[in-house]
N, C-alpha and C positions, 0 to 999 in steps of 0.2 A: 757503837755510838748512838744513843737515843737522841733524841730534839726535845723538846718542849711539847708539853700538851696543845694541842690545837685551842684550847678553851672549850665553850662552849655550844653543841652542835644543833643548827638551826633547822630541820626541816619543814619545807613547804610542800606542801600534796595537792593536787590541783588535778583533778578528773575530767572524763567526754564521755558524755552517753555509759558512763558506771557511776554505777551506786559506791560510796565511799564506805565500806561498812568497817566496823569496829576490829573482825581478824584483818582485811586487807590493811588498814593503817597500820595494825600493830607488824604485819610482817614486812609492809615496805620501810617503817622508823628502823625493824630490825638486820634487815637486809642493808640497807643506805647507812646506819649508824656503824655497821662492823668497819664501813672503810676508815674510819678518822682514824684507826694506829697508823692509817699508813702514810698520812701527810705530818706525822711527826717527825721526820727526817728530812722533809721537802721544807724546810723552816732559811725562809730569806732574809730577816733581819735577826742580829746576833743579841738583840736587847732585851736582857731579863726582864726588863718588868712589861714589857709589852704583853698584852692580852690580846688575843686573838681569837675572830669569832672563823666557825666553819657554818657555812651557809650552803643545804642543796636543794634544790628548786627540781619536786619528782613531779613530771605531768605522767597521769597512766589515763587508757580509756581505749574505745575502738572508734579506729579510723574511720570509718565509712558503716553504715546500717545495711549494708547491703551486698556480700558476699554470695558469691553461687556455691561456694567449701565452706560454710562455718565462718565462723567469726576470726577475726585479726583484731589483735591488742599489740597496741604498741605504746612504747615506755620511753621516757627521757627524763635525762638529770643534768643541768649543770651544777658541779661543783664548786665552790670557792672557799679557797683556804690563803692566808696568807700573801694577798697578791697573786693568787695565781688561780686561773679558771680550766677549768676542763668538761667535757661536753661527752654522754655517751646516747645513744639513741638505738632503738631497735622493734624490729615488729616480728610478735609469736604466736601461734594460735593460743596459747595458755597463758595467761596474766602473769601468773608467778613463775614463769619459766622466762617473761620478759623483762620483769624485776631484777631475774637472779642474773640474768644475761647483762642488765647493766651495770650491775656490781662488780661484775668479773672484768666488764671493760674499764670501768674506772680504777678498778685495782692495779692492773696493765700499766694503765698510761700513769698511776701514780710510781710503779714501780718503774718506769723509764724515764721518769720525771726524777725522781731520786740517783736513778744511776747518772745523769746527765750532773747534775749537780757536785756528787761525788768526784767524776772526772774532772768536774771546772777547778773545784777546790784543790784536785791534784796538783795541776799543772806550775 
């Protein structure tokens, strides 16, 4: 059973103390953009002509200037799709190991967020 396209996906990129350069946006649009197949099944109202936007709000940057181990980068995204919000956050020593970190947690919670649904519809 497929859903409906999500429409069209909105992201906001918003940095702390990094430089926003040209590959880091292209890989967090890329990393953040793979999750919309999965809130096509998380679809709460049944009306085709409804358009729908997906909206994720990526803050990346390092927490604090002042580490005694290297640097800490840490990442956050709330997602919004269709009436529904979800939130992943995480801190890594490597930027794109924090990106990819919270890809994989919004993947999760959308793939639990789908199973929940599935059962309601059961019932």
């Amino acid at each position: 059973m497929r859903g409906k396209p999500c429409g069209k996906m909105n992201i906001i990129i918003r940095t702390k103390n990094v430089e926003l350069t040209p590959t880091l946006r292209e890989f967090i649009e890329t990393k953040i953009s793979s999750i919309e197949k999965y809130c096509r099944d998380c679809q709460i109202d049944d009306d085709p002509g409804l358009t729908s936007t997906t909206e994720a709000i990526v803050e990346v940057g390092k927490g604090t200037l002042h580490h005694k181990k290297g640097d800490v980068y840490e990442a956050q995204c709330q997602f919004t799709f269709n009436g529904n919000k979800i939130h992943a956050s995480t801190d890594a020593d490597d930027l794109e190991k924090a990106i990819a970190a919270i890809r994989d947690d919004l993947q999760d919670q959308l793939t639990r967020l789908k199973g929940k649904k599935l059962d309601k519809n059961r019932k």
